[in-house]
Steps between C-alpha positions, in 0.01 A plus 500: 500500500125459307404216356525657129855649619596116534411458082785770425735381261818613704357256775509254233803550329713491833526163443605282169214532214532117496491400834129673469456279203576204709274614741181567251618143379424370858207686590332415127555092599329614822163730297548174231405252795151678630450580121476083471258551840269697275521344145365206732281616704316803354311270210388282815388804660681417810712772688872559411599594913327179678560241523897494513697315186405172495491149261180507269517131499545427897477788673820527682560851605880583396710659705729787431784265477318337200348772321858677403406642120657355225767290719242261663311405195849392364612331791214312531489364146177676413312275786303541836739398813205343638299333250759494215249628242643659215491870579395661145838711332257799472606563853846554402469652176273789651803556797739520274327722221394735751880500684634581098215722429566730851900475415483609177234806612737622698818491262243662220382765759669493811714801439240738413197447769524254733103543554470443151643179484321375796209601282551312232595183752155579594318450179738250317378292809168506413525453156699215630167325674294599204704336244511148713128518629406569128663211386354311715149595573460674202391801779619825610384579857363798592787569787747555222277654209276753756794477741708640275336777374437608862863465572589674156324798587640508874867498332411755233374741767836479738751435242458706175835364379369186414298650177855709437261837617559752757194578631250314690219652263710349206598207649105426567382577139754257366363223738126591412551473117666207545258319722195630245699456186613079642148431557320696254700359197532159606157458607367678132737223354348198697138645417553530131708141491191345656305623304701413158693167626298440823348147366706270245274276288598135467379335204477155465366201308145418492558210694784590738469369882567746805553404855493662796710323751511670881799648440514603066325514192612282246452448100692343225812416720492837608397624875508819672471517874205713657721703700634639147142586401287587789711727738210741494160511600389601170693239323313255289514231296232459234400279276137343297506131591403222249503287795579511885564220705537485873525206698100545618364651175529584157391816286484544139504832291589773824687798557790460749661739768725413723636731736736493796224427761155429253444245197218601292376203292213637308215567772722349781731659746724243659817527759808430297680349802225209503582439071733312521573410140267586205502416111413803272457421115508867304664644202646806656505671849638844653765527747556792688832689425624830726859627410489719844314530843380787715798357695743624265283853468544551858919400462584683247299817662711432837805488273395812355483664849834446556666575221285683267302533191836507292571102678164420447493525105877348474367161712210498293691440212814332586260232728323474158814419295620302834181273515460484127854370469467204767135401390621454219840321560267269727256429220861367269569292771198377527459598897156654407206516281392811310176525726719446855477744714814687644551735796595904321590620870841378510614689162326809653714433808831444259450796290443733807816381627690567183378845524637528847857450401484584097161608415577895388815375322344269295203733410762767406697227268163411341413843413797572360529206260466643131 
């Protein structure tokens, strides 16, 4: 018997449909563990095979016993054996979302293509490590945006069924529009936001104090930390100086730059890292302001590989509607501030996924409202 022989369906349904789902249950907690391996290490740039699992905090290596998904976090009260550091819940939430996610993948597709639904396993689990790296780091890494592109293509070329085509020559355009339509529109969309919304202008009194602490800008009881504003090389934030006062020097009447690694004070370049507080007097000042990343050009291309132009456009605009909806919710709670910055990667992620299990029937509902 071949290896693609073993993927019939009467294989399959030999046995009880829902003794499989118990199974993609299981196997899911087991993908949801190494998913927590790489939404840990990948930002770190460490490797995601060596070394084994062990404690971030005292580096005991954990054996097999110990590492059980989803039942040792529990039994252990959310803690190290060793150390008895708290172990953070994100371990067990990710186990258990990808055990529910693989479950539910199968009920949805498990009688139709049993390669199909290990498919979609496949690429739920990456969105997976997006959506918690993004939140995070604010970054998407390359393994999962490139990655999956590369991978996306792969599948398209083997498995035609997973664009709903025939052919392999069908199957292959659908992947290419939708890997040139995800990054073309998205990145035309961060290129024309920059360009209309890429700085927000701060005015203030003619008077009004601004300090840079190591960590945050702050004015008028407000404060914004730097990782919010200068994620990017290119970032900056600008402003003409009445004053300047470091703790070796003062300038009057200046232009001022700062930048992730440079602080321009008018003729001066200094090393941000050795500032460690300074007192700007102005009346206004620019803050940079980026809606999207090249990360999210890259996702949403890798998305498209997989699943097509048609996916692409639907998460464009339900992760628009999604992210517009919690910003603001967050804003009425007062969680954030108009100018914070949030990660757009995991509503990309959420709206691919509702296209997965619902995406063509809610497109046909929506075209058929009067």
């Amino acid at each position: 018997m071949g290896l693609h022989a073993i993927f019939e369906r009467q294989y399959w349904s030999a046995v009880p449909f829902h003794f499989w789902s118990l199974v993609f249950f299981a196997f899911g907690s087991v993908v949801g563990s190494f998913l927590n391996v790489c939404i840990y290490r990948m930002p770190l740039g460490l490797s995601v095979v060596l070394p084994p699992s062990h404690c971030p905090h005292c580096k005991y290596s954990i054996p097999w016993y110990l590492n059980l998904p989803i039942i040792t976090w529990l039994v252990l009260g959310g803690r190290c054996r060793n150390c008895r550091v708290p172990i953070s819940p994100r371990y067990f939430v990710v186990e258990l979302l990808t055990a529910l996610v693989f479950m539910t993948c199968w009920i949805a597709f498990g009688r139709q293509f049993v390669w199909l639904t290990l498919v979609y396993c496949l690429l739920i689990s990456g969105l997976i490590v997006a959506t918690f790296i993004d939140f995070e780091h604010f970054i998407i890494p390359d393994e999962i945006t490139i990655g999956g592109m590369a991978v996306g293509f792969i599948i398209s070329l083997l498995l035609p069924s997973l664009h709903a085509r025939t052919t392999v020559l069908d199957s292959m355009l659908q992947c290419l529009w939708g890997l040139g339509i995800g990054a073309g529109v998205v990145y035309a969309i961060l290129r024309i936001g920059k360009w209309l919304f890429g700085r927000q202008k701060i005015v203030l009194g003619a008077e009004t104090k601004i300090f840079f602490s190591e960590s945050a800008v702050h004015w008028q009881g407000k404060h914004i930390p730097y990782e919010e504003l200068l994620y990017r090389r290119s970032d900056a934030i600008v402003l003409h100086a009445r004053t300047v006062e470091l703790a070796d020097r003062c300038y009057r009447d200046v232009p001022v730059q700062l930048k992730r690694h440079s602080l321009h004070i008018g003729p001066d370049e200094l090393d941000p890292e050795h500032v460690a507080f300074m007192e700007v007097m102005s009346s206004e000042m620019l803050l940079p302001r980026e809606a999207m990343g090249l990360g999210d050009v890259k996702f949403m291309a890798a998305i498209g590989a997989f699943l097509g132009w048609q996916a692409v456009l639907f998460s464009l605009m339900v992760s628009s509607v999604i992210g517009a909806a919690v910003g603001l919710a967050l804003i009425i709670l007062r969680k954030r501030e108009w100018s914070s910055r949030l990660p757009y990667g995991p509503y990309i992620a959420l709206a691919a996924v509702i296209w997965v299990f619902a995406g063509w029937r809610i497109t046909r509902w929506f075209l058929q409202m009067p």
